[in-house]
TORDODO-156494 format. One record per residue: residue in three letters; x, z, y of N, C-alpha, C in turn. Coordinates in steps of 0.1 Angstrom, whole numbers, plus 2048, in hexadecimal, padded with zeros to 3 digits. Example, Ala and Ser with C-alpha at 12.3 -4.5 7.8 and 13.67 -1.06 7.14 Angstrom:
2
ALA88484E7C787B84E7D388484E7DF
SER8808477EA8898477F588184F800
END
This chain:
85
UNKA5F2C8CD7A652D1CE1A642E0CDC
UNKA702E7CDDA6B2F6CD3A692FDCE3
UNKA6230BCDAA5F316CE5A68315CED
UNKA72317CF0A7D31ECF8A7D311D08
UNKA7E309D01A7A2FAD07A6C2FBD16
UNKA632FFD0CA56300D14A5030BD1C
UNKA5A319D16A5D324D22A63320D2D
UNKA6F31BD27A74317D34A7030ED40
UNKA69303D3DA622FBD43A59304D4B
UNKA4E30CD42A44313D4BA4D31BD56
UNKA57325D4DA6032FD59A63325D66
UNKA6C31BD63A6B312D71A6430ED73
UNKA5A30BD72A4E303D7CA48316D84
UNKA4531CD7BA42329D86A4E32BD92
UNKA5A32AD8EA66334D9AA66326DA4
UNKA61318D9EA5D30BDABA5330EDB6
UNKA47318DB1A3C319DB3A43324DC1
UNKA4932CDBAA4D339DC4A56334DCC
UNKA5D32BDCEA65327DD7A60321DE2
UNKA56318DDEA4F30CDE5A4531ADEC
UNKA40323DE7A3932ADEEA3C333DF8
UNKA4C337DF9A5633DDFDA59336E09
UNKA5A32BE08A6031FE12A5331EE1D
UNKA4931CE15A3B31CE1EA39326E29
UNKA3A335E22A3833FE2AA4533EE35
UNKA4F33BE30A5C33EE39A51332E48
UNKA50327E42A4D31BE4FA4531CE57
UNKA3D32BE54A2C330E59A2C338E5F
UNKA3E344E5BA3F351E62A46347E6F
UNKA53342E70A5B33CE76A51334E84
UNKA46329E7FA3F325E89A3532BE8F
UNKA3233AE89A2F347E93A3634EE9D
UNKA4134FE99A47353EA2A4E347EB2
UNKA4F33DEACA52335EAEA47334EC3
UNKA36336EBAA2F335EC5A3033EECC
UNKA3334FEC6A3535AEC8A3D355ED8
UNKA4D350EDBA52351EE1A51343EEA
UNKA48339EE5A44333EF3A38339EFB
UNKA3333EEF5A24349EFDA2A351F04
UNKA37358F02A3B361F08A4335CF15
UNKA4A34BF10A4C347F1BA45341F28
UNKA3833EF1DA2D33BF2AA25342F31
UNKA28352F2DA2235EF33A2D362F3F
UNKA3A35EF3AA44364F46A4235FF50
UNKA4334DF4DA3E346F5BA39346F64
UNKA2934AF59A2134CF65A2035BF6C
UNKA26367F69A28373F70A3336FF79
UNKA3B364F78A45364F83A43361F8F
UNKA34356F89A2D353F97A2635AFA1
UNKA23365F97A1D371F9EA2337AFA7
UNKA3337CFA5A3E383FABA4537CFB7
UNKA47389FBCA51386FCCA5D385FC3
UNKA68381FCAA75382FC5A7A38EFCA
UNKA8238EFC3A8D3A1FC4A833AFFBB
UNKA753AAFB7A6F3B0FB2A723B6FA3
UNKA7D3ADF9BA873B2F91A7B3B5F86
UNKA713B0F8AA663B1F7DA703ABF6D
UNKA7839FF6BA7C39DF62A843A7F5B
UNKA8D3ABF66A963B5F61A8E3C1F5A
UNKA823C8F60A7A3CFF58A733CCF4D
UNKA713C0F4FA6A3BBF3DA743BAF32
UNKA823B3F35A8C3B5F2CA8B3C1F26
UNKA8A3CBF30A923DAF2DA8A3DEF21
UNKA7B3DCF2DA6E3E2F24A6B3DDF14
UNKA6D3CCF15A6C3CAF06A783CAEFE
UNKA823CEF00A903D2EF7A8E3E2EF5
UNKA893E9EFBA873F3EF8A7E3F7EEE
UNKA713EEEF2A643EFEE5A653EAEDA
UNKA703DDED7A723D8ECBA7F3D6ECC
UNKA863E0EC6A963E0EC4A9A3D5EBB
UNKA973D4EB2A9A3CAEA5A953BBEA9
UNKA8D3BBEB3A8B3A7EB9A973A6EC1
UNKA9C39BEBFAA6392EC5A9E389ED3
UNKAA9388EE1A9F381EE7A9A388EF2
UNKA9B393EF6A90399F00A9C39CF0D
UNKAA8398F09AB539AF15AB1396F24
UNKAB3399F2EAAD393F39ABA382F3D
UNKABF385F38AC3374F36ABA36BF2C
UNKAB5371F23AAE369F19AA5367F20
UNKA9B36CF28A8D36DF2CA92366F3B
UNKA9C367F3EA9E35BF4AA9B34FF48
UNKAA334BF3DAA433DF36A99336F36
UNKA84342F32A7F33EF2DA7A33BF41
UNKA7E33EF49A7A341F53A80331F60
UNKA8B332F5AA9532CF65A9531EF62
END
């Protein structure tokens, strides 16, 4: 097997290494967030229980969390019904 052969071999088994490590992290960030937005749904619930109706508390959390994290997808007060209704 000449050199060129056995670089290559090592070069791919490293860029395998970085992929499979790549893929990992993706599956670790993903099922963080993942809990991120059932916790969030099971915090809505239970403040809904806490509310009178016409109290429009949702409509203020929308507002309030689209406002504090522009760049999150998700905080629409349709979205946060969904998690609700």
């Amino acid at each position: 097997m000449s050199k060129i052969t056995k670089d290559y071999i090592s070069w791919l088994k490293q860029l395998k290494e970085k992929v499979r490590s790549a893929r990992t992290k993706a599956a670790l960030k993903v099922n963080a967030e993942l809990f991120l937005y059932w916790d969030l749904g099971t915090e809505i619930i239970e403040k809904e229980k806490e509310t009178k109706w016409g109290d429009k508390w949702l409509y203020n959390l929308a507002t309030d969390l689209s406002a504090e994290f522009p760049d999150m997808k998700g905080f629409s007060y349709t979205n946060l019904k969904k998690k609700v209704g």
